[in-house]
C-alpha positions in Angstrom: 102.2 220.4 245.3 104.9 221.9 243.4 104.5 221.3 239.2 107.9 219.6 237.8 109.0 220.6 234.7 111.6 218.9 232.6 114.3 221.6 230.0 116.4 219.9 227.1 118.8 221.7 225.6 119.4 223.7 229.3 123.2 225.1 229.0 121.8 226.4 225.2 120.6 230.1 225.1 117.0 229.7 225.2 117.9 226.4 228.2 119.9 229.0 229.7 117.3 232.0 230.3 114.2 229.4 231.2 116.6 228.4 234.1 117.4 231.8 235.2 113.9 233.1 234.9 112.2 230.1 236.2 108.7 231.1 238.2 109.3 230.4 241.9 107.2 227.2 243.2 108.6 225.4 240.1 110.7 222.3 240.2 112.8 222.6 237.6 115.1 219.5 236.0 117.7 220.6 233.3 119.0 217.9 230.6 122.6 218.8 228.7 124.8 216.2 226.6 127.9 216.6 228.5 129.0 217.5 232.0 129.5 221.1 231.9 130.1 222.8 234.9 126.5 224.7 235.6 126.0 227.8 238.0 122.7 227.5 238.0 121.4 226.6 241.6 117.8 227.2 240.9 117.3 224.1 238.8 118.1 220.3 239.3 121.2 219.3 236.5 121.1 216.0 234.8 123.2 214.7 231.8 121.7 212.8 229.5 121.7 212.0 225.8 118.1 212.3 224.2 119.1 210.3 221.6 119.3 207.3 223.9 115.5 206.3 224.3 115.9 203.5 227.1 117.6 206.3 229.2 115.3 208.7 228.2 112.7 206.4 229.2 114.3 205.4 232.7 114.1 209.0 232.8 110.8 209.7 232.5 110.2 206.4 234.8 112.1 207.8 238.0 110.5 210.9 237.6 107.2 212.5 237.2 107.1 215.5 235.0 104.3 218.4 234.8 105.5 219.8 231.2 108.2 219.5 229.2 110.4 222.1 227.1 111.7 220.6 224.8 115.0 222.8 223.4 117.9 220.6 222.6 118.9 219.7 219.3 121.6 221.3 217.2 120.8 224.6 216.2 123.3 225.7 213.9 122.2 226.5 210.6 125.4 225.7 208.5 126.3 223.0 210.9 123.1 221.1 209.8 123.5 221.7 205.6 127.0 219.8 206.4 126.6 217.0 209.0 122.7 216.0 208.1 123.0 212.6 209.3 124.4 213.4 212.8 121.6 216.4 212.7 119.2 213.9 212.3 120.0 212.1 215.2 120.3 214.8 217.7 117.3 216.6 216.6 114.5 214.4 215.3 115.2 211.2 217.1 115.8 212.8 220.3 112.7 214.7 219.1 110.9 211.3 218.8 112.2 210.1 222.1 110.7 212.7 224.3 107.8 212.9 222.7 106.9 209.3 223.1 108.2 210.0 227.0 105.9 212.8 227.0 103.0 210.8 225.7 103.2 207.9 227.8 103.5 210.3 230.9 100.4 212.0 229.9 102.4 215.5 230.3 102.6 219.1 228.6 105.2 219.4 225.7 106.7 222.5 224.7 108.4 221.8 221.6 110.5 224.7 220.6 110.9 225.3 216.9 112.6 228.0 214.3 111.5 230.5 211.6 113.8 228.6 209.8 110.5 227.0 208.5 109.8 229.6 206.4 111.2 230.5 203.1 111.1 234.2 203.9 109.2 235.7 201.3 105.7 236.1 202.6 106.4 238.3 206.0 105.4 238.6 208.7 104.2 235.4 209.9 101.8 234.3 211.3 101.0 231.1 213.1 98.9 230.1 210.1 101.1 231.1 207.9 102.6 227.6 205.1 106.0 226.2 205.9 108.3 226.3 203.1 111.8 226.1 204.2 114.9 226.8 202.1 117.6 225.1 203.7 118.2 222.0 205.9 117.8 222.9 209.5 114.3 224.6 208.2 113.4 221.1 206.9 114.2 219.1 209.5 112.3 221.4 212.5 109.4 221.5 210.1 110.0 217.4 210.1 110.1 217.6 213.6 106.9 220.2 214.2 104.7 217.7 212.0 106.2 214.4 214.6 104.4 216.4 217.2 101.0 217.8 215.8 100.4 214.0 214.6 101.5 212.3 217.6 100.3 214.4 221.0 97.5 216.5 221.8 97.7 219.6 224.3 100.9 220.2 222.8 102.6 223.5 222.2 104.8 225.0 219.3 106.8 228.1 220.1 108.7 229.1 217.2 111.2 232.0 218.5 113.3 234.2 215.8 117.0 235.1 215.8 117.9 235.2 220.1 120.3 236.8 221.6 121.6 237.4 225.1 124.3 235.7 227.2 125.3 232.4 226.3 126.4 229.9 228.6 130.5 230.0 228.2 130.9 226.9 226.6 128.4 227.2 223.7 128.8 228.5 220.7 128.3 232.6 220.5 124.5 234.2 219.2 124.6 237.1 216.9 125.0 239.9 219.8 127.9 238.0 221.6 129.6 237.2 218.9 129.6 240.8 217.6 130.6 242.2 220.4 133.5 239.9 221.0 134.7 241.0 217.7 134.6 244.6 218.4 136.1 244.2 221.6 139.1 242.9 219.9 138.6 246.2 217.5 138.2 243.6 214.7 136.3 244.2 211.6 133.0 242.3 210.8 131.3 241.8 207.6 127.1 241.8 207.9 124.4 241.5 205.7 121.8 244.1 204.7 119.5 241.6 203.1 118.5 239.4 205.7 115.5 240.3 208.1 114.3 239.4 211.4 112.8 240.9 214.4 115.1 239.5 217.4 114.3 238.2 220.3 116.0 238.8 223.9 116.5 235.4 225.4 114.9 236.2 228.7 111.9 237.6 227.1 111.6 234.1 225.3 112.2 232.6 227.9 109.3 234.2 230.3 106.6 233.9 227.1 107.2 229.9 227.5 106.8 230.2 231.0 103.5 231.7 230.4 102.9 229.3 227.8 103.5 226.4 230.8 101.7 228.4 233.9 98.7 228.3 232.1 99.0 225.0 229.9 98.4 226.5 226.8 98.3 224.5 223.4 98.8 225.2 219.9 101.3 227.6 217.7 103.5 230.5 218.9 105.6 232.9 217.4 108.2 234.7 219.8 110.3 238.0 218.3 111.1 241.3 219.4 109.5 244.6 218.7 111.0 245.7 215.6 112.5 244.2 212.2 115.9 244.8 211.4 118.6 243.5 209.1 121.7 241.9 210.6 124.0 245.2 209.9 121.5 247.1 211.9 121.1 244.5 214.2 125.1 245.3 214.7 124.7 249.0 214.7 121.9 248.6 217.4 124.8 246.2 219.4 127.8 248.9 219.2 125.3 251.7 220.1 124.5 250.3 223.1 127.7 248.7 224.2 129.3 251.8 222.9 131.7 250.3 221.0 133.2 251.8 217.4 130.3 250.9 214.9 132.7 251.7 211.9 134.3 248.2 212.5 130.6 247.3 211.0 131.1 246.5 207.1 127.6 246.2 204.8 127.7 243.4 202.9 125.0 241.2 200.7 124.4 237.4 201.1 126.4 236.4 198.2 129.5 237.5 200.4 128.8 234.0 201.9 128.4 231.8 199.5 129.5 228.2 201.5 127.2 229.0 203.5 123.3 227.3 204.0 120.7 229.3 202.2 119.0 232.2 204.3 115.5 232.9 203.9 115.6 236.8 202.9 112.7 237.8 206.0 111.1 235.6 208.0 109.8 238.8 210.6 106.8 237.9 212.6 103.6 239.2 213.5 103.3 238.8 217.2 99.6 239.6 217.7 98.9 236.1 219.8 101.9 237.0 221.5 100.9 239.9 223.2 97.1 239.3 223.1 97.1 235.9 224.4 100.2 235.0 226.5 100.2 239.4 227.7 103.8 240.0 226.4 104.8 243.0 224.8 107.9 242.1 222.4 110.6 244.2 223.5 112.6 246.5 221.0 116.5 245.8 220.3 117.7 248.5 222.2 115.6 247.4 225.4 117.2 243.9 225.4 120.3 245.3 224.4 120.0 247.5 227.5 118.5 245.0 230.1 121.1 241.9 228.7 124.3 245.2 229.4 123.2 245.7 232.8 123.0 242.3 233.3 126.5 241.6 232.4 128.8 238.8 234.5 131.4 241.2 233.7 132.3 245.1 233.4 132.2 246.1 229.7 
Protein backbone atom coordinates (compact mmCIF):
# COMPACT_ATOMS: atom_id res chain seq x y z
CA UNK A 1 0.00 0.00 0.00
CA UNK A 2 1.14 3.30 -1.04
CA UNK A 3 2.99 5.48 2.18
CA UNK A 4 1.17 9.07 2.63
CA UNK A 5 3.16 11.67 3.38
CA UNK A 6 1.93 15.03 4.61
CA UNK A 7 4.43 18.74 3.22
CA UNK A 8 3.86 22.15 5.21
CA UNK A 9 5.17 25.05 3.86
CA UNK A 10 4.62 23.28 0.03
CA UNK A 11 4.41 26.53 -2.46
CA UNK A 12 7.99 27.60 -0.18
CA UNK A 13 11.27 26.72 -1.90
CA UNK A 14 12.20 23.68 -0.12
CA UNK A 15 7.82 22.66 -0.30
CA UNK A 16 8.29 23.39 -3.77
CA UNK A 17 11.28 20.97 -4.84
CA UNK A 18 9.86 17.87 -2.34
CA UNK A 19 6.74 18.15 -4.60
CA UNK A 20 8.57 18.08 -7.85
CA UNK A 21 11.01 15.48 -6.90
CA UNK A 22 8.60 13.33 -4.94
CA UNK A 23 9.58 9.33 -5.30
CA UNK A 24 6.89 7.67 -7.46
CA UNK A 25 4.54 5.24 -5.24
CA UNK A 26 4.23 8.20 -2.84
CA UNK A 27 1.01 9.89 -1.94
CA UNK A 28 1.80 13.15 -1.40
CA UNK A 29 -0.63 15.92 0.47
CA UNK A 30 0.67 19.61 0.27
CA UNK A 31 -0.45 22.25 3.09
CA UNK A 32 -0.07 26.31 1.96
CA UNK A 33 -1.86 29.28 3.98
CA UNK A 34 -3.61 30.70 1.09
CA UNK A 35 -5.10 29.56 -2.16
CA UNK A 36 -2.40 30.02 -4.62
CA UNK A 37 -2.89 28.74 -7.84
CA UNK A 38 -0.48 25.42 -7.78
CA UNK A 39 0.90 23.54 -11.05
CA UNK A 40 1.89 20.79 -9.34
CA UNK A 41 -0.22 17.67 -10.42
CA UNK A 42 1.88 15.21 -8.66
CA UNK A 43 0.72 16.02 -5.22
CA UNK A 44 -2.75 16.40 -3.44
CA UNK A 45 -3.20 20.56 -2.60
CA UNK A 46 -4.85 21.57 0.64
CA UNK A 47 -5.13 24.99 2.41
CA UNK A 48 -4.82 25.16 5.77
CA UNK A 49 -3.52 27.31 8.57
CA UNK A 50 -1.18 25.37 11.02
CA UNK A 51 -1.80 27.71 13.41
CA UNK A 52 -5.35 26.58 13.79
CA UNK A 53 -4.98 23.27 15.92
CA UNK A 54 -8.71 21.99 15.73
CA UNK A 55 -8.29 22.06 11.87
CA UNK A 56 -5.01 20.72 12.05
CA UNK A 57 -6.36 18.07 14.08
CA UNK A 58 -9.50 17.39 11.76
CA UNK A 59 -6.74 17.04 9.51
CA UNK A 60 -4.84 14.57 10.82
CA UNK A 61 -8.39 12.80 11.69
CA UNK A 62 -9.58 12.41 7.95
CA UNK A 63 -6.40 11.36 6.94
CA UNK A 64 -3.80 8.93 7.77
CA UNK A 65 -0.26 10.08 7.33
CA UNK A 66 3.11 7.86 6.93
CA UNK A 67 5.56 10.96 7.70
CA UNK A 68 5.42 14.29 7.92
CA UNK A 69 7.72 17.29 6.51
CA UNK A 70 7.23 19.75 8.35
CA UNK A 71 8.51 23.19 6.39
CA UNK A 72 6.14 25.97 6.88
CA UNK A 73 6.78 28.76 9.01
CA UNK A 74 8.16 32.14 8.10
CA UNK A 75 11.53 32.12 6.97
CA UNK A 76 12.66 35.49 6.60
CA UNK A 77 15.31 36.51 8.71
CA UNK A 78 14.68 40.33 9.06
CA UNK A 79 10.97 39.66 8.83
CA UNK A 80 11.28 37.78 12.15
CA UNK A 81 13.71 40.51 14.27
CA UNK A 82 10.56 42.88 13.37
CA UNK A 83 7.18 41.06 13.64
CA UNK A 84 8.30 38.44 16.62
CA UNK A 85 4.91 38.05 17.87
CA UNK A 86 3.23 37.08 14.56
CA UNK A 87 6.69 34.89 14.04
CA UNK A 88 5.74 33.16 16.92
CA UNK A 89 2.63 32.11 15.88
CA UNK A 90 3.29 30.91 12.55
CA UNK A 91 6.39 29.07 13.39
CA UNK A 92 6.33 27.59 16.95
CA UNK A 93 2.66 27.16 17.49
CA UNK A 94 1.98 25.78 14.18
CA UNK A 95 5.26 23.94 15.12
CA UNK A 96 3.45 22.73 18.30
CA UNK A 97 0.30 21.79 16.42
CA UNK A 98 1.75 19.30 14.05
CA UNK A 99 3.80 17.90 16.26
CA UNK A 100 1.10 16.92 18.69
CA UNK A 101 -0.85 15.66 15.27
CA UNK A 102 2.13 13.80 14.52
CA UNK A 103 2.37 12.27 17.91
CA UNK A 104 -1.06 11.17 18.31
CA UNK A 105 -0.91 9.55 14.77
CA UNK A 106 2.04 7.71 15.77
CA UNK A 107 3.84 8.99 12.46
CA UNK A 108 7.43 10.15 11.14
CA UNK A 109 8.20 13.98 11.57
CA UNK A 110 10.63 15.70 9.49
CA UNK A 111 11.09 18.89 11.13
CA UNK A 112 13.02 21.15 8.92
CA UNK A 113 15.26 23.66 10.65
CA UNK A 114 18.13 26.52 9.88
CA UNK A 115 21.82 27.16 10.49
CA UNK A 116 20.49 30.13 11.75
CA UNK A 117 21.10 28.27 15.08
CA UNK A 118 24.43 28.82 15.12
CA UNK A 119 26.32 31.94 15.92
CA UNK A 120 28.80 31.38 13.19
CA UNK A 121 32.02 31.29 14.75
CA UNK A 122 32.90 27.70 15.28
CA UNK A 123 32.58 26.26 11.44
CA UNK A 124 31.89 23.83 10.02
CA UNK A 125 29.14 22.20 11.77
CA UNK A 126 28.46 19.44 12.73
CA UNK A 127 25.31 17.82 14.04
CA UNK A 128 26.85 17.84 17.43
CA UNK A 129 27.94 20.97 17.23
CA UNK A 130 26.11 23.76 20.46
CA UNK A 131 23.42 26.05 19.26
CA UNK A 132 24.06 29.58 19.91
CA UNK A 133 22.17 31.79 17.75
CA UNK A 134 22.64 35.54 17.23
CA UNK A 135 19.47 36.81 15.99
CA UNK A 136 15.72 36.00 16.35
CA UNK A 137 14.73 33.61 13.69
CA UNK A 138 17.92 31.50 15.01
CA UNK A 139 16.24 31.54 18.46
CA UNK A 140 13.10 30.66 17.71
CA UNK A 141 14.05 27.37 15.31
CA UNK A 142 16.38 26.43 18.06
CA UNK A 143 12.98 26.95 20.37
CA UNK A 144 11.24 25.01 17.99
CA UNK A 145 14.17 22.03 17.48
CA UNK A 146 14.13 21.50 21.41
CA UNK A 147 9.67 21.28 21.15
CA UNK A 148 10.52 18.26 19.09
CA UNK A 149 13.64 16.32 20.70
CA UNK A 150 11.43 16.59 24.07
CA UNK A 151 8.22 15.72 22.76
CA UNK A 152 8.53 12.82 19.88
CA UNK A 153 10.78 9.98 19.28
CA UNK A 154 11.88 8.65 15.74
CA UNK A 155 11.89 12.08 14.85
CA UNK A 156 14.16 13.80 12.36
CA UNK A 157 15.96 17.27 12.21
CA UNK A 158 17.29 18.44 8.83
CA UNK A 159 18.84 21.68 9.14
CA UNK A 160 19.52 22.90 5.33
CA UNK A 161 21.92 26.14 4.66
CA UNK A 162 21.32 29.12 2.45
CA UNK A 163 18.83 27.34 -0.70
CA UNK A 164 18.34 28.42 -3.80
CA UNK A 165 16.60 27.38 -7.01
CA UNK A 166 13.19 28.37 -8.40
CA UNK A 167 10.72 29.76 -6.32
CA UNK A 168 7.22 29.33 -6.69
CA UNK A 169 6.04 32.93 -8.36
CA UNK A 170 4.33 34.21 -5.58
CA UNK A 171 6.95 33.82 -2.83
CA UNK A 172 9.34 35.90 -1.98
CA UNK A 173 12.75 35.54 -4.13
CA UNK A 174 16.08 33.23 -2.64
CA UNK A 175 19.52 34.60 -3.02
CA UNK A 176 20.04 33.21 -6.81
CA UNK A 177 16.63 34.53 -8.04
CA UNK A 178 16.77 37.53 -6.66
CA UNK A 179 20.24 38.23 -8.06
CA UNK A 180 19.44 37.40 -11.23
CA UNK A 181 16.31 39.41 -11.42
CA UNK A 182 18.42 42.31 -10.58
CA UNK A 183 20.92 41.81 -13.24
CA UNK A 184 18.47 41.18 -15.74
CA UNK A 185 17.20 44.54 -15.25
CA UNK A 186 21.16 45.57 -15.55
CA UNK A 187 20.74 46.89 -11.99
CA UNK A 188 23.52 47.11 -9.59
CA UNK A 189 23.63 44.93 -6.39
CA UNK A 190 25.50 45.44 -3.17
CA UNK A 191 26.85 41.87 -1.44
CA UNK A 192 28.76 41.00 1.26
CA UNK A 193 32.21 39.41 1.49
CA UNK A 194 31.91 38.55 5.19
CA UNK A 195 29.22 36.24 5.32
CA UNK A 196 29.80 32.41 4.68
CA UNK A 197 27.83 29.53 3.74
CA UNK A 198 27.96 26.49 1.54
CA UNK A 199 24.51 26.57 -0.43
CA UNK A 200 22.28 24.23 -1.09
CA UNK A 201 20.38 23.52 -4.52
CA UNK A 202 16.68 23.12 -3.58
CA UNK A 203 16.18 19.87 -5.42
CA UNK A 204 19.19 18.36 -3.92
CA UNK A 205 17.50 19.22 -0.44
CA UNK A 206 14.78 18.18 -1.37
CA UNK A 207 15.86 14.46 -2.55
CA UNK A 208 18.23 14.07 0.89
CA UNK A 209 14.74 14.37 2.87
CA UNK A 210 13.27 12.04 0.66
CA UNK A 211 15.96 9.67 1.66
CA UNK A 212 15.67 10.71 5.05
CA UNK A 213 11.66 9.48 4.78
CA UNK A 214 12.30 6.21 2.36
CA UNK A 215 14.21 4.86 4.91
CA UNK A 216 12.64 6.34 8.23
CA UNK A 217 15.66 7.74 9.49
CA UNK A 218 15.90 9.66 12.94
CA UNK A 219 17.98 12.09 14.46
CA UNK A 220 20.16 15.34 13.17
CA UNK A 221 20.98 16.39 9.56
CA UNK A 222 22.90 18.95 8.05
CA UNK A 223 22.07 19.61 4.20
CA UNK A 224 24.65 22.23 2.14
CA UNK A 225 26.37 22.21 -1.07
CA UNK A 226 29.81 21.28 -1.93
CA UNK A 227 31.79 24.21 -1.40
CA UNK A 228 31.83 27.50 1.03
CA UNK A 229 31.45 30.67 -0.42
CA UNK A 230 30.68 34.30 0.62
CA UNK A 231 27.51 35.93 -0.80
CA UNK A 232 29.54 38.15 -3.46
CA UNK A 233 30.97 34.95 -4.79
CA UNK A 234 27.92 33.28 -4.35
CA UNK A 235 26.81 36.30 -7.02
CA UNK A 236 29.85 35.90 -9.18
CA UNK A 237 29.10 32.08 -9.31
CA UNK A 238 25.17 33.28 -10.42
CA UNK A 239 26.37 35.72 -13.36
CA UNK A 240 28.92 33.21 -14.48
CA UNK A 241 26.53 30.78 -15.18
CA UNK A 242 23.62 32.72 -16.32
CA UNK A 243 26.14 34.84 -18.20
CA UNK A 244 25.00 37.83 -17.16
CA UNK A 245 27.50 41.13 -16.53
CA UNK A 246 29.14 40.29 -13.09
CA UNK A 247 30.47 43.97 -12.84
CA UNK A 248 26.89 44.96 -11.74
CA UNK A 249 28.27 42.88 -8.53
CA UNK A 250 29.51 45.54 -5.82
CA UNK A 251 31.78 44.04 -2.53
CA UNK A 252 30.46 45.24 0.37
CA UNK A 253 30.91 44.40 4.38
CA UNK A 254 27.91 43.72 6.73
CA UNK A 255 27.94 47.03 8.26
CA UNK A 256 26.51 48.23 4.84
CA UNK A 257 23.24 46.85 6.38
CA UNK A 258 22.92 47.97 9.47
CA UNK A 259 18.75 47.76 9.97
CA UNK A 260 19.15 44.61 9.26
CA UNK A 261 18.99 41.23 11.78
CA UNK A 262 22.44 40.19 12.89
CA UNK A 263 24.15 37.47 10.54
CA UNK A 264 26.17 34.88 11.93
CA UNK A 265 29.72 35.55 10.06
CA UNK A 266 29.97 31.34 8.80
CA UNK A 267 27.74 28.89 9.71
CA UNK A 268 29.37 26.27 6.66
CA UNK A 269 28.78 22.70 7.36
CA UNK A 270 30.46 19.57 7.49
CA UNK A 271 28.40 17.12 5.51
CA UNK A 272 30.07 13.90 6.36
CA UNK A 273 26.50 12.15 7.66
CA UNK A 274 25.24 13.59 4.62
CA UNK A 275 26.98 11.68 2.17
CA UNK A 276 27.98 8.70 4.41
CA UNK A 277 24.63 7.94 5.66
CA UNK A 278 21.76 9.26 3.52
CA UNK A 279 24.54 8.46 0.02
CA UNK A 280 24.40 12.14 -1.23
CA UNK A 281 27.17 13.92 -2.62
CA UNK A 282 26.65 17.85 -1.93
CA UNK A 283 26.68 19.36 -5.18
CA UNK A 284 29.03 22.45 -5.97
CA UNK A 285 27.46 25.98 -6.93
CA UNK A 286 28.14 25.84 -10.36
CA UNK A 287 26.44 22.26 -10.67
CA UNK A 288 23.10 23.54 -9.24
CA UNK A 289 23.54 26.72 -10.87
CA UNK A 290 23.80 24.57 -14.10
CA UNK A 291 21.05 21.88 -13.48
CA UNK A 292 18.42 24.81 -11.83
CA UNK A 293 19.47 27.00 -15.77
CA UNK A 294 18.49 24.11 -17.71
CA UNK A 295 15.64 23.73 -15.79
CA UNK A 296 14.28 27.11 -16.42
CA UNK A 297 10.18 27.71 -17.03
CA UNK A 298 11.61 30.23 -19.26
CA UNK A 299 14.43 31.09 -21.93
CA UNK A 300 17.16 33.19 -20.17
Amino acid sequence: MARTILITGGTGLLGKGLGESAPKGLRVVSLHQRDYAVEDERAKHVVLDIRDKAKVDRLFARQRFDAVVHAAGIASVDYVERHYAESLESNLVGTLNITSASRRAGCQLVYVSTNAVFDGKAAPYSESAPLNPVNKYGRLKAECERLVTETLEGYAIVRPILMYGWNHPVCRPNPATWILEKLMRGEAVQLVDDVFENPLYNVQCAQAIWEIVRRRLSGVFHLAGGETVNRLEFGQAVARVFALDASLLKRVDSSAFPDIAPRPPNTSFATRRMERELGVRPMTLAEGLAHMKAHARVKL
